[in-house]
Backbone bond lengths (Angstrom), bond angles and torsions (degrees), N, CA, C in turn:
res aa  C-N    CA-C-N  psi(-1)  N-CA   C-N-CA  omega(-1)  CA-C   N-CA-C  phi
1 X - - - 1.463 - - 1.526 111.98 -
2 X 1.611 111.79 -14.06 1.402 111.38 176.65 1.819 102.20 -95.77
3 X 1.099 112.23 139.33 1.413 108.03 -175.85 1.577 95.08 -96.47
4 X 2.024 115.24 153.33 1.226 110.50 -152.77 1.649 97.03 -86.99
5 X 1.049 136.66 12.86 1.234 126.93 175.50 1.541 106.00 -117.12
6 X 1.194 119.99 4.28 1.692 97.72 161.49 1.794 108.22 -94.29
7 X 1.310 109.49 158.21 1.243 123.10 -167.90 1.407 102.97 -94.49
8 X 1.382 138.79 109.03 1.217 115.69 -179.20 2.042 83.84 -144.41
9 X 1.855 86.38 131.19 1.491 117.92 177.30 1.804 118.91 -39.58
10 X 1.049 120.57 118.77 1.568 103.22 -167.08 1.644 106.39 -78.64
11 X 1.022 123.54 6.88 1.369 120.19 164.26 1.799 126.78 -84.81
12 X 1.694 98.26 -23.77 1.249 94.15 -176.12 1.332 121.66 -64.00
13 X 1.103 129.24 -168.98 1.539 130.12 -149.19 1.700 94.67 -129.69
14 X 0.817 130.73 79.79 1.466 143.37 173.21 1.646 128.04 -88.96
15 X 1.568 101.22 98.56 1.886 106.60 -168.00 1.237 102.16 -54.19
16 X 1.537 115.87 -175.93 1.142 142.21 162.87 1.652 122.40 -58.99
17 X 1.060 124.82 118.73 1.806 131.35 174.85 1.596 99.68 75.82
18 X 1.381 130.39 10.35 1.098 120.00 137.08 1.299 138.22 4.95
19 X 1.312 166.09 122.66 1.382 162.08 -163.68 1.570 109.22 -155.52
20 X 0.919 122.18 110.02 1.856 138.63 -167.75 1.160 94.51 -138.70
21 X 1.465 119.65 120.44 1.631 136.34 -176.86 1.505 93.82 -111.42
22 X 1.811 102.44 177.34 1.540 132.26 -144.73 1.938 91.76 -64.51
23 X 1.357 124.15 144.45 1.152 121.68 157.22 1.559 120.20 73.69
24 X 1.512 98.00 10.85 1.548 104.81 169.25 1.490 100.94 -86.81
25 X 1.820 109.71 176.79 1.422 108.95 179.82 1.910 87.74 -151.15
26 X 1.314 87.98 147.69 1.530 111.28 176.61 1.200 103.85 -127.87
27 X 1.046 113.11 129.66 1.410 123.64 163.83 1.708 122.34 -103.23
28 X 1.525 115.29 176.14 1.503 100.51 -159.75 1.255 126.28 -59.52
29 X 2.022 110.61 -47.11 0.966 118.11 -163.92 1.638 108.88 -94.31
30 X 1.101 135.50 81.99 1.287 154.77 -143.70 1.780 111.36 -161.20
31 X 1.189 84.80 122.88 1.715 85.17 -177.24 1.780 100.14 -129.85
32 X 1.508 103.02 129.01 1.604 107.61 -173.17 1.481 125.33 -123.45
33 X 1.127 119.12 83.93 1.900 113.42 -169.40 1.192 125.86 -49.59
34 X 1.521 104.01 161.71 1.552 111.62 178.81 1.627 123.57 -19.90
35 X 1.235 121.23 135.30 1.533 94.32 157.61 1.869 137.50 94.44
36 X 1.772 96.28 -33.02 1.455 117.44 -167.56 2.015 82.29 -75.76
37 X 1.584 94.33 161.53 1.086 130.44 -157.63 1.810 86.88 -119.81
38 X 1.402 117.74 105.39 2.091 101.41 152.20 1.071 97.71 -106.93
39 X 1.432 118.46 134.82 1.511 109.98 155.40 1.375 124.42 -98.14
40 X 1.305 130.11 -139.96 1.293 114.75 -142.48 1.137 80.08 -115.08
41 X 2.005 106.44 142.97 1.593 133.07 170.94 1.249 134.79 67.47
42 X 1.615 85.31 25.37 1.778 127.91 162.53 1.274 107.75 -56.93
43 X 1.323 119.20 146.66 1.639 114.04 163.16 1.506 106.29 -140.64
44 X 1.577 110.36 121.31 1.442 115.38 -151.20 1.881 100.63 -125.75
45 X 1.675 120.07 68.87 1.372 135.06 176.68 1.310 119.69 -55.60
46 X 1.710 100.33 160.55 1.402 99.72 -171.50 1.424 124.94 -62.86
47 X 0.824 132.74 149.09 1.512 143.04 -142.21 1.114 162.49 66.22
48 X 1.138 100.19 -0.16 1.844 155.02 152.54 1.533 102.90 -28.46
49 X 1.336 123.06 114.49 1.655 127.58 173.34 1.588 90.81 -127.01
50 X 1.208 129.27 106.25 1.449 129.22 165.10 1.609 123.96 -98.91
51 X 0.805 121.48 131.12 1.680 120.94 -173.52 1.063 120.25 -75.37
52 X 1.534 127.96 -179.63 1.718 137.50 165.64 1.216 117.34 -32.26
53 X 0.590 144.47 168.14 1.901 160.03 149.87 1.714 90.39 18.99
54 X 1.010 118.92 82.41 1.891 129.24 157.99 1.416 98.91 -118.82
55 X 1.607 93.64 157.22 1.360 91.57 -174.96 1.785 100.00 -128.74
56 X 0.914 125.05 141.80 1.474 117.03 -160.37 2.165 96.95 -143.82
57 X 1.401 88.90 105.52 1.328 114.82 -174.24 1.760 114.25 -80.99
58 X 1.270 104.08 155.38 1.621 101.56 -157.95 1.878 105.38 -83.06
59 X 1.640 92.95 146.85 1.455 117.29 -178.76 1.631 95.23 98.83
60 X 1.254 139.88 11.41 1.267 146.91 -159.90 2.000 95.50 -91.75
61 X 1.134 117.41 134.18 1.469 127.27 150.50 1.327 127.68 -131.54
62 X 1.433 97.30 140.03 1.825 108.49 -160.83 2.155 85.86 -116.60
63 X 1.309 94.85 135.37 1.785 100.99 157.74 1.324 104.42 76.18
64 X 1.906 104.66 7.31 2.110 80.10 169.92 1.502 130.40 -63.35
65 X 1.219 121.64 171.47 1.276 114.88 175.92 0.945 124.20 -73.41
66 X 2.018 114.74 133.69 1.334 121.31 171.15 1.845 124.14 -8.68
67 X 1.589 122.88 133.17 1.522 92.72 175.52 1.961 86.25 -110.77
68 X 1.435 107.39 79.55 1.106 117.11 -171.16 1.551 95.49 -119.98
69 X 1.368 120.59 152.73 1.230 119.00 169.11 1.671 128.95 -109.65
70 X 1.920 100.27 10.71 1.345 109.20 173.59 1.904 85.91 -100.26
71 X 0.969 128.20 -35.98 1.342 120.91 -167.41 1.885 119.56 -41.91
72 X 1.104 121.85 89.94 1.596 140.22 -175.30 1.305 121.07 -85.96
73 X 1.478 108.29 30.91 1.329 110.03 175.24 1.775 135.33 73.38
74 X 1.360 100.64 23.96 1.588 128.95 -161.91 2.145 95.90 -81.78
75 X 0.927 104.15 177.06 1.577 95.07 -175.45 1.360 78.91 -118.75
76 X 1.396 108.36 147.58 1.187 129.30 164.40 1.539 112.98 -160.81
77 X 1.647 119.44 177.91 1.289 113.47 -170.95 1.701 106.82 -106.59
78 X 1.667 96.87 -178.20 1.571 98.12 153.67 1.466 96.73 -136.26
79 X 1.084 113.77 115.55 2.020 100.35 179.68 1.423 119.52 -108.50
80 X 1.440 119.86 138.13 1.635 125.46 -170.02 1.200 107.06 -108.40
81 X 1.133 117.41 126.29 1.678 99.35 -177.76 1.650 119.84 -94.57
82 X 1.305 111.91 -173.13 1.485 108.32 173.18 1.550 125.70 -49.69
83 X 1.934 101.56 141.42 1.488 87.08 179.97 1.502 136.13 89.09
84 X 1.364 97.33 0.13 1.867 89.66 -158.16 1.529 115.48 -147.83
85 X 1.335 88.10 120.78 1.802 100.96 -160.40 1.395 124.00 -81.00
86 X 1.311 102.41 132.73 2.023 115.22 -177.78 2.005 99.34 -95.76
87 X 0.828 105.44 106.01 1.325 131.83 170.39 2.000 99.18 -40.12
88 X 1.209 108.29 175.52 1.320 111.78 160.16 1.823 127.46 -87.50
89 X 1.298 103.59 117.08 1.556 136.19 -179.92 2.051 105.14 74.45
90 X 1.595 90.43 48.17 1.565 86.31 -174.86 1.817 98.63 -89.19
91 X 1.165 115.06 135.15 1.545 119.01 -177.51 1.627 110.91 -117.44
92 X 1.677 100.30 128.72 0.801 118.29 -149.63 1.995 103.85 -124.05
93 X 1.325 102.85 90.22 1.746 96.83 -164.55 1.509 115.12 -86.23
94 X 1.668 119.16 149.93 1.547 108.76 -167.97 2.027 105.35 -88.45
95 X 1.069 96.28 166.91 1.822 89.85 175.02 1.232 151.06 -57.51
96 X 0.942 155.73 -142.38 1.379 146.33 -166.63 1.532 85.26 -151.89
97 X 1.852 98.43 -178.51 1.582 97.47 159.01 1.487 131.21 -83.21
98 X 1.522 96.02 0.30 1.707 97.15 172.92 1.392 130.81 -61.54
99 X 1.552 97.41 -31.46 1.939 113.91 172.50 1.200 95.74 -131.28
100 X 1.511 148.89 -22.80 1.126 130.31 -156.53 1.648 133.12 56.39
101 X 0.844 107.88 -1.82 1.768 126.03 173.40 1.732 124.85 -159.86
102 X 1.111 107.55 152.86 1.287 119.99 165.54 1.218 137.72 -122.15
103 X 1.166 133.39 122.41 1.708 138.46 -126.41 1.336 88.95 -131.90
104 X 1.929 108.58 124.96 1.511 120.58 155.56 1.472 104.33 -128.75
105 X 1.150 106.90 118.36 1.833 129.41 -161.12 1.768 97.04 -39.40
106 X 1.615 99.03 -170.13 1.399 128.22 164.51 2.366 104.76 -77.20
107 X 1.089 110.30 143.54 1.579 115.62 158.51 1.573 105.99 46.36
108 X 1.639 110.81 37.42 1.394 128.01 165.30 1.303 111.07 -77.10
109 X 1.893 128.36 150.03 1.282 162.12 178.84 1.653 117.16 -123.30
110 X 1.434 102.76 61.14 1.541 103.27 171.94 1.279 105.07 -74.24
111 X 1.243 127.36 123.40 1.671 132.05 164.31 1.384 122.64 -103.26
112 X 1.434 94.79 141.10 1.846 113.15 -167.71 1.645 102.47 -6.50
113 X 1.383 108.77 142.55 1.404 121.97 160.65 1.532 138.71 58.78
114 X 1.558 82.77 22.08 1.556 98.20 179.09 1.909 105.43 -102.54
115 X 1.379 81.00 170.93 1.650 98.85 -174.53 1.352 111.39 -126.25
116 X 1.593 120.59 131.35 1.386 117.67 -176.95 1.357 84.03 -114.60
117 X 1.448 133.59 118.96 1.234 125.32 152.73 1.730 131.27 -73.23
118 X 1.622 101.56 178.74 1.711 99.71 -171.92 1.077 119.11 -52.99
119 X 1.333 136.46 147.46 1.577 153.46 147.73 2.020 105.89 84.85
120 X 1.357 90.10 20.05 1.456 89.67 178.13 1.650 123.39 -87.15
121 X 1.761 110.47 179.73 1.582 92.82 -154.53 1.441 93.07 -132.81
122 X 1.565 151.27 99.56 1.210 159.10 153.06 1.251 130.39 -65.54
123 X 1.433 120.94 95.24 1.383 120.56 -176.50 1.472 117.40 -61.78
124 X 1.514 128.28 179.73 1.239 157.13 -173.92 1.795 105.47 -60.05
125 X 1.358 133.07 111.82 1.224 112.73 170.64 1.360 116.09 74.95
126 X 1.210 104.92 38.21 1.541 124.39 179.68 1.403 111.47 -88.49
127 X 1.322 128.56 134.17 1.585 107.97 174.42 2.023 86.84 -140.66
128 X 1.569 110.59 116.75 1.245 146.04 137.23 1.728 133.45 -49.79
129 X 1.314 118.04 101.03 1.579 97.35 -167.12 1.446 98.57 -105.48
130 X 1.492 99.05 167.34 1.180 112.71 170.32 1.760 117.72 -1.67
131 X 1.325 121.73 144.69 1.619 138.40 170.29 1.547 117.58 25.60
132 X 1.617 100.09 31.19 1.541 91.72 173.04 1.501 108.18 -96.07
133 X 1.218 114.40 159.43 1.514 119.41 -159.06 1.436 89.95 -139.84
134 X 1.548 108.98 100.98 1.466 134.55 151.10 1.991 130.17 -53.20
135 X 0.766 114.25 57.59 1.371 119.92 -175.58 1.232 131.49 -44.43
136 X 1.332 124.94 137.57 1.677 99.62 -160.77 1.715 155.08 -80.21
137 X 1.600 123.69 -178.85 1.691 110.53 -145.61 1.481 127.54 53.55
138 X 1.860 117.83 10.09 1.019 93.34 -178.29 1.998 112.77 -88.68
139 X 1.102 108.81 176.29 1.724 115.67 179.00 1.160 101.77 -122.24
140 X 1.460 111.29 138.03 1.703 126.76 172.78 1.725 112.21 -112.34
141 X 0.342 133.70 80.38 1.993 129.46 177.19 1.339 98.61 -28.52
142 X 1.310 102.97 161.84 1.238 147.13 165.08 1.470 115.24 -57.03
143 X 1.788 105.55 110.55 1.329 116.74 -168.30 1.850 130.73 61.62
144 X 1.272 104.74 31.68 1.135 136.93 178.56 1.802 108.60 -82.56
145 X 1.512 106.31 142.81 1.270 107.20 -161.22 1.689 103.32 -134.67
146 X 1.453 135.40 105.27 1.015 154.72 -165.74 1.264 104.79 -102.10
147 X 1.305 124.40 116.94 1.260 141.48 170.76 1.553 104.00 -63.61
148 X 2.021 130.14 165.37 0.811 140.08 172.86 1.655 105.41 -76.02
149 X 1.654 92.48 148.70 1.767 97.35 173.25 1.374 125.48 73.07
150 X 1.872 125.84 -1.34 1.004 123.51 -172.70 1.982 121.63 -100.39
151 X 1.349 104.96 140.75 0.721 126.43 -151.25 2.028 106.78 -100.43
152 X 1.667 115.44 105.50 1.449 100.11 -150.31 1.712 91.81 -131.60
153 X 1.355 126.22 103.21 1.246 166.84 -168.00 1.680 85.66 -51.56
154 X 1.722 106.61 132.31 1.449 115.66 170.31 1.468 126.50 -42.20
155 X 1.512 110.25 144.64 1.793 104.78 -171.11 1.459 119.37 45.07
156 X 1.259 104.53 30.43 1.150 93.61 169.46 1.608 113.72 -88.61
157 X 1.698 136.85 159.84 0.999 123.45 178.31 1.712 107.19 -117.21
158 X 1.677 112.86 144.57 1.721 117.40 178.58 1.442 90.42 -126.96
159 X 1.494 92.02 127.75 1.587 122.03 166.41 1.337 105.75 -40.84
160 X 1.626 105.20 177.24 1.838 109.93 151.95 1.060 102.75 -114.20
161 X 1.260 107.32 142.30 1.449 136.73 172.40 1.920 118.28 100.05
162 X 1.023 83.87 1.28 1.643 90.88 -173.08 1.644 120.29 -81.63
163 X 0.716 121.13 134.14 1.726 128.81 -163.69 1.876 91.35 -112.30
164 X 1.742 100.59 141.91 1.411 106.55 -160.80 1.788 88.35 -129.42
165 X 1.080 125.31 136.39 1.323 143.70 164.99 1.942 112.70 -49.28
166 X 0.683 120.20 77.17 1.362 119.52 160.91 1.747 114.62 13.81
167 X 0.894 152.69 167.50 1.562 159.11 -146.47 1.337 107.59 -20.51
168 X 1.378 105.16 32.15 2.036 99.88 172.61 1.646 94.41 -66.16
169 X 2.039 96.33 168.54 0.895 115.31 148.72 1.081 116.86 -132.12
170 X 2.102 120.44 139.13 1.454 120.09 -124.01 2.018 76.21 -130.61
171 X 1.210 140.38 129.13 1.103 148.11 119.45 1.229 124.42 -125.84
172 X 1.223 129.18 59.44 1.637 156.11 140.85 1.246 114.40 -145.19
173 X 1.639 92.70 150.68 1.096 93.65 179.25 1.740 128.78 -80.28
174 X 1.139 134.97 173.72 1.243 156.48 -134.88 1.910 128.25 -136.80
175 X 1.563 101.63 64.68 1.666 101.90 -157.18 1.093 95.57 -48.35
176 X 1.455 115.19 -178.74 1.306 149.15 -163.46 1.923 97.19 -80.54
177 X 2.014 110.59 158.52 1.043 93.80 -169.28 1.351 155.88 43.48
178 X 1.347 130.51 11.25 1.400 137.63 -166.32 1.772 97.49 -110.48
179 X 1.403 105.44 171.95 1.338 128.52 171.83 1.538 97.28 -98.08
180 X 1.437 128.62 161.83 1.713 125.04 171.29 1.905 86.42 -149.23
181 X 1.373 105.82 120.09 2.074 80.68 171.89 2.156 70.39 -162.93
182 X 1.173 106.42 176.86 1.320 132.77 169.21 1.817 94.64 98.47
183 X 1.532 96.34 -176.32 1.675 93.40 -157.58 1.950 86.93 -155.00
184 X 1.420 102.63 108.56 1.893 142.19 0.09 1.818 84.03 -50.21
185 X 1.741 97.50 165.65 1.663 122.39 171.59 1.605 87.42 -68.55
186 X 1.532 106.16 162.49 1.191 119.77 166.43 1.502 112.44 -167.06
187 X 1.681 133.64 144.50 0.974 113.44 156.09 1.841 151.33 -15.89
188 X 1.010 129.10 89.30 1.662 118.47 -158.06 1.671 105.52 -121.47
189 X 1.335 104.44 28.70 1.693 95.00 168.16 1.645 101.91 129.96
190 X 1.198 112.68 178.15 1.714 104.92 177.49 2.083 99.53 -101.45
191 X 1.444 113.63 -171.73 1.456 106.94 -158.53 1.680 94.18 -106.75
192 X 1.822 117.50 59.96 1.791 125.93 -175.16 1.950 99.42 -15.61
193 X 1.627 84.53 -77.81 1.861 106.37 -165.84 1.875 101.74 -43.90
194 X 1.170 110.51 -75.55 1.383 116.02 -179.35 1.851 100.42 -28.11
195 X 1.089 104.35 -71.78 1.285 112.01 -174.32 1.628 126.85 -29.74
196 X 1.795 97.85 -64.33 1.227 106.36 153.53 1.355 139.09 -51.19
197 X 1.484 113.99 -50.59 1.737 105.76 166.90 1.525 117.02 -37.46
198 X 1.589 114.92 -31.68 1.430 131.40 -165.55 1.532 105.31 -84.02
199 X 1.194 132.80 -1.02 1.129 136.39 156.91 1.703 98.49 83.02
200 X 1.489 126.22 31.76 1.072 122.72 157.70 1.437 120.25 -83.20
201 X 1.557 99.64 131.20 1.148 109.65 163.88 2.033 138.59 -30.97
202 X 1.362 110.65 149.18 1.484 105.88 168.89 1.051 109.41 -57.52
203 X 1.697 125.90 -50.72 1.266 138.26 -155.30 2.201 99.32 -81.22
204 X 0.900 105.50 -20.21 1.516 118.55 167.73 1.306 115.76 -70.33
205 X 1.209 103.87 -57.02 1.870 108.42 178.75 1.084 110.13 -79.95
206 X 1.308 127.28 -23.56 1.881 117.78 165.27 1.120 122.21 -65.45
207 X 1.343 118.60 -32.08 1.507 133.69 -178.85 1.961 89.68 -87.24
208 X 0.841 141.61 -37.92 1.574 116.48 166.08 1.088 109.43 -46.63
209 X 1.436 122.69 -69.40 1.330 144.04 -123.83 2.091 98.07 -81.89
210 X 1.602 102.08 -28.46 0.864 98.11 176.19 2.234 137.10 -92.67
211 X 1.498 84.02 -13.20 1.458 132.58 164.12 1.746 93.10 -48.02
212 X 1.547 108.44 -66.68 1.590 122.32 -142.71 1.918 89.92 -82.65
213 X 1.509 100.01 -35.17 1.793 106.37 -179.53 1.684 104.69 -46.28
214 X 0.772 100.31 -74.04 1.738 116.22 -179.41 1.950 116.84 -33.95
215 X 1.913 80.09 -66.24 1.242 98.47 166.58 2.194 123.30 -35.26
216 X 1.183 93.30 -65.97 1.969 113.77 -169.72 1.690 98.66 -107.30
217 X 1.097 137.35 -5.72 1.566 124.02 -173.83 1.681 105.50 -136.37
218 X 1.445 121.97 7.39 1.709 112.66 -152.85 1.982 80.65 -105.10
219 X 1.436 115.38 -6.97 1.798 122.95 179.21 1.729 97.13 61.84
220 X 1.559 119.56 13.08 1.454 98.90 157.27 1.244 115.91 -107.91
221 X 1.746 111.00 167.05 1.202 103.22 -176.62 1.574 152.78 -76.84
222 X 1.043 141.62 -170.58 1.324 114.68 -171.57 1.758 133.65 -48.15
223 X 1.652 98.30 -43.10 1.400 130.41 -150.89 1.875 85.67 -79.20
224 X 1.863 111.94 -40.67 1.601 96.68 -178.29 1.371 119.25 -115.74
225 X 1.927 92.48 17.63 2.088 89.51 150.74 1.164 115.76 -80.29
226 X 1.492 118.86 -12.36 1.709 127.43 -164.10 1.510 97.42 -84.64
227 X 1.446 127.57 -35.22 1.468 139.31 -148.09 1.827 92.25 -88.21
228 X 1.830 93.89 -47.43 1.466 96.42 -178.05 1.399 129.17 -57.65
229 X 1.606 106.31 -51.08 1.658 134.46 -161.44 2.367 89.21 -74.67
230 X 1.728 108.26 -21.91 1.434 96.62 175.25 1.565 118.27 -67.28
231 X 1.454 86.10 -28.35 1.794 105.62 -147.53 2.069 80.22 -93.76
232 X 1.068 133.84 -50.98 1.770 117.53 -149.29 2.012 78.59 -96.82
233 X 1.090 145.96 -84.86 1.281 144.65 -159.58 1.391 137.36 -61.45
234 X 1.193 101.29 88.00 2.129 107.91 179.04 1.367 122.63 -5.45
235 X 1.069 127.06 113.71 1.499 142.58 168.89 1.211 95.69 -30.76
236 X 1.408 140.99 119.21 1.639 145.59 134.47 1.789 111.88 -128.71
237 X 1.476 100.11 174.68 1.415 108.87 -178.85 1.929 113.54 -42.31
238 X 1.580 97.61 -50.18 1.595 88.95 -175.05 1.329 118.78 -92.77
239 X 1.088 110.37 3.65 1.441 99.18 163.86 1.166 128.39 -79.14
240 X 1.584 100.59 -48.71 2.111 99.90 157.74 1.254 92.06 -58.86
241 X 0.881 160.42 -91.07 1.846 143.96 -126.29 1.553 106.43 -68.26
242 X 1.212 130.12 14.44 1.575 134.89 -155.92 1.781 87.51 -134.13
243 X 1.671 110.19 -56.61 1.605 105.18 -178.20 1.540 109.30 -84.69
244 X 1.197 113.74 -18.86 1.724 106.51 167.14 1.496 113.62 -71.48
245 X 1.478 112.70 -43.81 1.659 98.55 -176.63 2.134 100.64 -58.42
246 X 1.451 108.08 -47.71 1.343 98.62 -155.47 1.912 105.46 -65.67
247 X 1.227 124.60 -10.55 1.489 124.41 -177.67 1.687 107.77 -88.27
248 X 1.302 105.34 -37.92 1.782 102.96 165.65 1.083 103.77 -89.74
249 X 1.041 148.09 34.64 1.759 142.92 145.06 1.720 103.02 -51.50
250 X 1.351 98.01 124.60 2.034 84.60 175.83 1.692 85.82 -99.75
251 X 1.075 105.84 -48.13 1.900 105.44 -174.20 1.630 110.02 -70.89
252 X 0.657 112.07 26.48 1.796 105.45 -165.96 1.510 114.62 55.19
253 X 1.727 117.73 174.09 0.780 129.00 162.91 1.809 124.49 -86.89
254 X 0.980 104.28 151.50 1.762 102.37 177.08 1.679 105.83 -45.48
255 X 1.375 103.45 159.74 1.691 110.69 166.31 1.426 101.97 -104.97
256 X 1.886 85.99 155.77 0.994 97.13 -176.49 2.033 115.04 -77.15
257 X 1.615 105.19 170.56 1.711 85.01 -174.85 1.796 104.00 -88.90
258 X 1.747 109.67 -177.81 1.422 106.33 -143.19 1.645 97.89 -74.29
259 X 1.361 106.28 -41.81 1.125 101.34 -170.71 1.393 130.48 -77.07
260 X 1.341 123.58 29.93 1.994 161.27 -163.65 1.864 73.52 -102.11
């Protein structure tokens, strides 16, 4: 299952049914689960934790070094989790000492030519398109949907469930459920379709939709859409998870667009 021309470290830790094609390289400290697929002209560095059944497409690098300029040579990881595919030449850098690792979820879709930078945080069911370049500490939620070509400003934070417009550029953050597309990005509606595939309720998406009204269309400001949307809308799961993301916002949240 190892093909005789990839180089792979005899210390590393290599699962069961494994598959490493011609001109890949492993290095020592590398750990690889059951099942995963490298293909050929992979480069898989020390610190590398790869999961179950991933499939990691050629020109792909896992664990390069931070392109940080506090980064001093500290060991740290980059970890991939189960399931979840690196596109061709997607680069994938390990952490700094600020987090010490870098996290790409469970049943992830990195596509060709993207960049996850150091100490960043990728939820579950993430799908990344084409040439977007993740910059670093930032966090993506869970089931989050990244348009091709976009460009998403350090620490920045992305909701779950939120679908992102293709060549945005992202320095705010991004509540939960919403659409973000126009240029500057801006609020443009909550994510209906997404939602629905997700088996949310009518009575779920009305109670977003009406959350986000107040929130981006009621023309008050943040601190007394939060006071309002406590005081007029029933306590449920997403509504705290909708007013908690927007109160730990350190960058703010996106604006809404003009004509909202």
């Amino acid at each position: 299952m190892i093909h005789q021309l990839a180089v792979v470290h005899p210390e590393a830790k290599i699962g069961a049914n494994v598959e490493i094609g011609p001109f890949s390289v492993i290095e020592r400290d590398v750990e690889i689960g059951d099942g995963t697929i490298i293909m050929n002209n992979v480069t898989i560095l020390n610190g590398a934790r790869i999961g179950k059944n991933c499939r990691i497409h050629p020109g792909a690098v896992v664990a390069g070094v931070p392109q940080d300029l506090k980064f001093k040579g500290e060991e740290t990881l980059a970890i991939i989790g189960d399931n979840t595919t690196l596109r061709e030449c997607v680069t994938v850098n390990r952490g700094t000492a600020s987090k010490g690792r870098t996290v790409v979820g469970d049943n992830c879709l990195i596509m060709a030519y993207c960049h996850v930078a150091h100490d960043c945080k990728i939820g579950n069911y993430v799908i990344i398109s084409n040439a977007t370049q993740v910059a670093g500490e930032v966090v993506v939620d869970d089931l989050a949907v990244i348009g091709g070509g976009t460009l998403i400003h350090q620490f920045t934070h992305i909701g779950p469930h939120v679908m992102i417009q293709g060549g945005s550029k992202i320095n705010k953050d991004i509540p939960p459920f919403v659409k973000a597309a126009r240029d500057p990005i801006a609020y443009t509606g909550i994510n209906v379709v997404g939602l629905r595939r997700r088996n949310f309720s009518n009575e779920d998406i009305n109670a977003i939709q009406e959350i986000y009204r107040i929130l981006y269309l009621s023309q008050l400001n943040v601190s007394d859409a939060i006071e309002q949307i406590e005081a007029e809308i029933p306590q449920s799961e997403m509504r705290d998870q909708i007013l908690e993301f927007v109160k730990a916002s350190k960058r703010g949240i996106l604006r809404g667009y003009e004509w909202c």
